[in-house]
N, C-alpha and C positions, 0 to 999 in steps of 0.2 A: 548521879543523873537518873530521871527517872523513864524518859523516852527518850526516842530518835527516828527523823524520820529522813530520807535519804531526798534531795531536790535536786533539779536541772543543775548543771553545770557542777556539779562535784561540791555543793556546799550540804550543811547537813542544819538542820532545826531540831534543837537540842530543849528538853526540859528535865533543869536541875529540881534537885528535893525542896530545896525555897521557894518554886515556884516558878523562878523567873524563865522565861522561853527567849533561847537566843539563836544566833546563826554563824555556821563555823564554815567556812572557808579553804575546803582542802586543797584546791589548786594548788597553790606552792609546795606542799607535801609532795605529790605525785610525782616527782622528778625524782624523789628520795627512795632510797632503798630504807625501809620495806614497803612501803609504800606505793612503789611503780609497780607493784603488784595488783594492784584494784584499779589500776587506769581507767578501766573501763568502765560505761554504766552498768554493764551486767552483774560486773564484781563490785562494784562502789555500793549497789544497790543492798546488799546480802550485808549490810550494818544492822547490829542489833546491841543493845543494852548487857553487857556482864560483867557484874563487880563492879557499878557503878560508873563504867567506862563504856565507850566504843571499841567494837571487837568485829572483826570481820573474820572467815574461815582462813583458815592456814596461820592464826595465831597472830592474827596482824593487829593492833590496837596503836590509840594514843591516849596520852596521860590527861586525865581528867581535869587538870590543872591548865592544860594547855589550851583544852576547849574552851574553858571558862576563861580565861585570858585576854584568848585570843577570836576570842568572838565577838559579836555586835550585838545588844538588844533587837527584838525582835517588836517592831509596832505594833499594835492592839491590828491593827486590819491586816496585817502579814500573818497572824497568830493563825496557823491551821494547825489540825490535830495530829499528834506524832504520835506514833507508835510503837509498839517495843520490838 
């Protein structure tokens, strides 16, 4: 993954190394341990790119595989710029 950028309601717009900009979905995580740890926007927002993954402080992460899975295309007119 090459960005991420943190959006209302706990989803995230994600751009892979191929190029393609998609949108992940973390609602359903957040019930989860470790995960009910970033509930919140203040800590949901503190996402950043490492190791090709999403990584949040306190060592929180999800598998790269899963983003890309489990995500949706992102439309040409939804495409905003993400950052690291």
């Amino acid at each position: 993954m090459k960005t991420i950028a943190p959006r209302p309601d706990f989803h995230l717009d994600l751009e892979f190394e191929n190029g393609e900009r998609r949108r992940f979905d973390m609602r359903p995580l957040l019930a989860m341990k470790p995960w009910n740890r970033i509930a919140t926007p203040a800590l949901f927002e503190r996402v950043r790119v490492e190791y090709g993954t999403a990584v949040w402080p306190g060592d929180i992460d999800i598998a790269p595989e899963t983003l890309y899975d489990d995500s949706v295309p992102l439309p040409d007119d939804q495409r905003q710029g993400a950052s690291e």
